[in-house]
C-alpha positions in Angstrom: -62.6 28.8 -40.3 -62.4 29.3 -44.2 -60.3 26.6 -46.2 -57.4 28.1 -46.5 -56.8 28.8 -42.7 -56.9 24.3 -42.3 -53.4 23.6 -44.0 -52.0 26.1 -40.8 -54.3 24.6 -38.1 -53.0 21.4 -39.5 -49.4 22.1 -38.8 -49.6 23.5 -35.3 -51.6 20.1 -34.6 -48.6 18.8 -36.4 -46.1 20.7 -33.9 -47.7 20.1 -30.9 -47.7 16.1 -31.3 -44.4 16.2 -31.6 -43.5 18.8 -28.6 -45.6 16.0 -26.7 -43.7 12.9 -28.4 -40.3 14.6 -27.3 -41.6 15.5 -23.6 -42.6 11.9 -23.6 -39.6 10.3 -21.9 -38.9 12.8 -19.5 -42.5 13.1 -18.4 -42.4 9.2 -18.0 -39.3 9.5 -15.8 -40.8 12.0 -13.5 -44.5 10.3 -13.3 -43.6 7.9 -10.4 -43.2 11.3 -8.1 -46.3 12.7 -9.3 -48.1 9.2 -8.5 -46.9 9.0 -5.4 -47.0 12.5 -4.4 -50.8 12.3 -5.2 -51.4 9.1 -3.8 -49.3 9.5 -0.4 -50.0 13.5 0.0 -52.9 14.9 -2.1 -55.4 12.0 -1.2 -54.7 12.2 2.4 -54.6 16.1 2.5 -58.4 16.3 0.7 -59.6 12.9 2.9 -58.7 14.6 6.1 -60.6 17.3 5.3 -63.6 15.4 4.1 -63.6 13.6 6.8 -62.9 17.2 9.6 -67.0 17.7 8.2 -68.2 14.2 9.2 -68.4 11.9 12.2 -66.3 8.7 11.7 -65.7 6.0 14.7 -63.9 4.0 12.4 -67.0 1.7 11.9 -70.1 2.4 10.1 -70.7 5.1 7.6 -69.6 9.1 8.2 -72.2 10.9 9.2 -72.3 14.8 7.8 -72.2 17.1 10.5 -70.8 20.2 8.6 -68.8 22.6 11.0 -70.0 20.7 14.2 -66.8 19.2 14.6 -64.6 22.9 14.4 -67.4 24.6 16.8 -67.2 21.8 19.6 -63.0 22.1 19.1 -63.2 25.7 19.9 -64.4 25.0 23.5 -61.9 22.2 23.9 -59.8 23.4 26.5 -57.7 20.1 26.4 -56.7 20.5 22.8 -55.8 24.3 23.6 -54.0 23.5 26.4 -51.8 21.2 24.5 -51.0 24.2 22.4 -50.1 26.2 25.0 -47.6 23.4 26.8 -46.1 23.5 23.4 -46.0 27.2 23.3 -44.6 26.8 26.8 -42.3 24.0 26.0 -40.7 26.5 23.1 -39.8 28.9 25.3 -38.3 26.6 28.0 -35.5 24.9 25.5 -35.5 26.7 22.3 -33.9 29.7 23.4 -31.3 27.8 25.4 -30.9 25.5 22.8 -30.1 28.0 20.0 -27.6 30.1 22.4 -25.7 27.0 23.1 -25.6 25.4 19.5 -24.2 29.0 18.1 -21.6 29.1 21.1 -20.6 25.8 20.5 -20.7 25.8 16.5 -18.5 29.4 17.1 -15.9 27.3 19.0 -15.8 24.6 16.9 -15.5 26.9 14.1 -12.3 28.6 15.7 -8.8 27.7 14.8 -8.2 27.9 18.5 -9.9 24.6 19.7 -8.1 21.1 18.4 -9.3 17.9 17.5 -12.8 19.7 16.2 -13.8 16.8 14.3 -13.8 14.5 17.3 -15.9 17.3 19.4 -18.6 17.8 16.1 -18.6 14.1 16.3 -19.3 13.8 20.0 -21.6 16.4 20.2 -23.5 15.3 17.0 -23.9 11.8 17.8 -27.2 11.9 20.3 -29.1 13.4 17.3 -27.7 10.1 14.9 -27.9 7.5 17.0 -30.2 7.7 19.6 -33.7 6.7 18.4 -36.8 8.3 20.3 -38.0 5.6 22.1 -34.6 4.8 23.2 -34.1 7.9 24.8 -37.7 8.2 26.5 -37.1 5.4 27.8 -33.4 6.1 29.3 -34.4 9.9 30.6 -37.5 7.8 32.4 -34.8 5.7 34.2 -32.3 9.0 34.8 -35.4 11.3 36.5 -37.4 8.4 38.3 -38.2 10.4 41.5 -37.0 7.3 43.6 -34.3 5.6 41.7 -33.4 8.0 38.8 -29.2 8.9 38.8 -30.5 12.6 38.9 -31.7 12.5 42.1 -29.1 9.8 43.8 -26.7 12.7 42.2 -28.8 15.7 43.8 -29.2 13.3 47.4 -25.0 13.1 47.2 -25.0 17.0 47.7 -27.6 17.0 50.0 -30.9 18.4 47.7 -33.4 17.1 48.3 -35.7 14.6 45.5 -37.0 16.7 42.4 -40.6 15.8 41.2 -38.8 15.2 37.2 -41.6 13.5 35.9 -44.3 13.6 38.9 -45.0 17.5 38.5 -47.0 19.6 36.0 -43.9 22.3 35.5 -40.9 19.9 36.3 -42.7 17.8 33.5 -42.6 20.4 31.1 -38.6 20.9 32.0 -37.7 16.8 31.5 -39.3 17.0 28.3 -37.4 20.1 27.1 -34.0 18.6 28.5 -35.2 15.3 26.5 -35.9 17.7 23.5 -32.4 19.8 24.1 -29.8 17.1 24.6 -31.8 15.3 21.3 -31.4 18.1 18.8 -28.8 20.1 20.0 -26.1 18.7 17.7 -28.3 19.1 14.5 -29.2 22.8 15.6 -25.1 22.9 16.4 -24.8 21.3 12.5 -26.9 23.8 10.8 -24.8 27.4 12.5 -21.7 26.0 12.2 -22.6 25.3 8.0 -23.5 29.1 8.9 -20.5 29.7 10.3 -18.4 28.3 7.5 -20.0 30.3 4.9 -19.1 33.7 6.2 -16.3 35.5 4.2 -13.1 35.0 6.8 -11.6 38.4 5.4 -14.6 39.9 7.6 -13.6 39.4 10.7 -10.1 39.9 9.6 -10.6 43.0 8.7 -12.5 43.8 12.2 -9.6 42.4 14.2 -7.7 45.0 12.1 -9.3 47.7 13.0 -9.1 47.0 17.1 -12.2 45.0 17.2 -12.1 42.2 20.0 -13.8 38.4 19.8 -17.0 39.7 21.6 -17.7 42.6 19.4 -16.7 40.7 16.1 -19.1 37.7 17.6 -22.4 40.5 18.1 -21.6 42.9 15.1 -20.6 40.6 12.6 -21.1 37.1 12.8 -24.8 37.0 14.9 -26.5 39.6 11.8 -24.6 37.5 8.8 -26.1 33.9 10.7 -29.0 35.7 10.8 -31.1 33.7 8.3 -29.5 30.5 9.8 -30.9 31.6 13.2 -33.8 32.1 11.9 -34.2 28.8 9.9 -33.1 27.0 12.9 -36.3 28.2 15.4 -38.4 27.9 12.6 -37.6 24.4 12.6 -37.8 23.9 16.4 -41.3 25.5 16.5 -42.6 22.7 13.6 -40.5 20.3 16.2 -42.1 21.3 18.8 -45.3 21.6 18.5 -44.8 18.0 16.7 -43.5 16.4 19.5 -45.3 12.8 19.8 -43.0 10.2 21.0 -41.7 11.8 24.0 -44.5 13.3 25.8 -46.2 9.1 25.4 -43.2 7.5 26.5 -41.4 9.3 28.8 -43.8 10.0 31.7 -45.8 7.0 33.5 -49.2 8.4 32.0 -49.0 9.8 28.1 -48.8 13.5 28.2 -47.6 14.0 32.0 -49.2 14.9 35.3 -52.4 16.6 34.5 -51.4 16.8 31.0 -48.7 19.5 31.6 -47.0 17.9 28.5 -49.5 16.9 26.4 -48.8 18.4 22.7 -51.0 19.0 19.5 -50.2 15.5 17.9 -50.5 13.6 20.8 -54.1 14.8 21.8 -54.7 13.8 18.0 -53.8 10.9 18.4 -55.6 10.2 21.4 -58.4 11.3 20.2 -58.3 8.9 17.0 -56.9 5.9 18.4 -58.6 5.7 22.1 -61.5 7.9 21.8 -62.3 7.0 18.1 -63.2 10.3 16.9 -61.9 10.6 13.7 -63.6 13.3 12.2 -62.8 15.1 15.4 -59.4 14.5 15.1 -59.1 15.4 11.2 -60.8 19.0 12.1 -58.1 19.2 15.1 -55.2 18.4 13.0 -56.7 21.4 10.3 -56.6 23.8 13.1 -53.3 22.8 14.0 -52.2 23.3 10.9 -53.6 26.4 10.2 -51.3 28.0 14.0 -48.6 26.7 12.6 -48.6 28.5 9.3 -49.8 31.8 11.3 -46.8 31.6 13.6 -44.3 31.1 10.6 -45.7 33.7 8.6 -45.5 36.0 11.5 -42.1 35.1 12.5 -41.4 35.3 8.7 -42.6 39.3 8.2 -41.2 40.1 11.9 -37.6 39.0 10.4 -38.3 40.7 6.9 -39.6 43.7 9.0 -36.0 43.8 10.9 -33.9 42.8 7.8 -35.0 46.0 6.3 -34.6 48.3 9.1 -31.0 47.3 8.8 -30.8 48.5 5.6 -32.4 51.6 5.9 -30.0 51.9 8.9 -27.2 51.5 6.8 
């Protein structure tokens, strides 16, 4: 660099202290998220994975073991098990759960049906104010096998005592009838915000042309809450396969008769806190991760995929 190129090198040195004096402030204001986002996110992210290629009790130093932990998890047929109740568990309430929400949300969303506030309330509140533990703990008392209301109700018309919480598949159906009655009034929520932002002129101009409520319902409203829909049961299949609280409390031993309702989290859990096998339970949790993000990106390209074989149908 010759002597005459310093006087411009000087300048843009010049410039670019004060671009960072002005950015300053604002960077100032936005530090505390990077801080924590770092501190409560990024550190646990890379620990957990430093720790999925080590053996950790808790006490004592991590021991390397490299892959060991990922190899012995492939032959677990506990932890894959759990994956498949969850698997399982989705199909039991999930689908019932979104028919019902967009059948409700639809009513709610008609001009026919009065007082709709007070019936969004009602149907709403489980998912406000019941906390977790609360209702594990009340479905426990409603499907006791021997003193639950369920069954005194089923005994009153002569059917006989169902196994709720004392069989592997009627386990799997409490949970998901914990699960539904839980989340059915956010999943309700989220279509009928669905609902509300669809044009009106729409299925004005269907009802125009001779179309009735069933065939406005499947032609126009289902394809336009499609991305709703879709948003929903990607949510319930993160839920899901999170479930934690209910499958411990709600069943006399954590995870239900022969662990019909043991899920992902809870076997990590278990494996961390009572079998202390943390590195273990880092390289499970990795693995879990990583099903998760195939399923959504396979449900994601399956829904692209059909959005634009409507278009080219059109």
């Amino acid at each position: 660099m010759g002597p005459a190129d310093r006087p411009a090198r000087a300048a843009g040195l010049s410039r670019a202290r004060r671009a960072l004096r002005r950015a300053g402030w604002p960077l100032l204001f936005v530090s505390p998220f990077f801080v924590l986002f770092g501190i409560f996110s990024l550190y646990p992210i890379g620990f957990s994975a430093w720790l999925s290629l080590r053996d950790w009790s808790l006490t004592g130093p991590a021991r390397w073991v490299g892959l060991a932990n990922y190899r012995a998890l492939i032959h677990d047929a506990l932890f894959w098990q759990s994956m498949l109740n969850a698997a399982l568990l989705f199909l039991i309430y999930v689908p019932a759960m979104t028919l019902i929400a967009l059948v409700l949300a639809s009513l709610l969303n008609s001009r026919y049906v009065r007082l709709q506030g007070f019936w969004r309330t009602l149907i709403f509140l489980p998912y406000i104010m019941s906390g977790t533990v609360a209702a594990a703990f009340t479905f426990q008392l409603l499907l006791d096998r021997n003193a639950g209301y369920a069954n005194k109700f089923l005994s009153f018309l002569g059917v006989s005592p169902v196994p709720w919480l004392d069989s592997t598949w009627w386990a799997r159906i409490s949970l998901g009838l914990l699960v539904l009655w839980a989340w059915l009034g956010y999943n309700m929520l989220i279509m009928l915000a669905g609902l509300q932002a669809i044009p009106p002129e729409l299925s004005e101009a269907a009802r125009v042309d001779g179309a009735g409520p069933v065939r406005i319902f499947c032609r126009i409203t289902v394809p336009l809450l499609r991305p709703v829909i879709v948003f929903s049961v990607t949510l319930s299949i993160i839920g899901t396969f999170s479930l934690f609280t209910e499958p411990l409390l709600l069943f006399p031993v954590a995870g239900g008769p022969a662990n019909a309702a043991s899920t992902p989290v809870l076997q990590i859990w278990q494996n961390t806190f009572s079998f202390l096998r943390v590195g273990y339970s880092a390289a499970m949790s990795w693995i879990y991760f990583a099903v998760i993000v195939v399923i959504a990106l396979t449900q994601y390209f399956l829904v692209s995929r059909g959005d634009r074989y409507l278009v080219d149908r059109r």
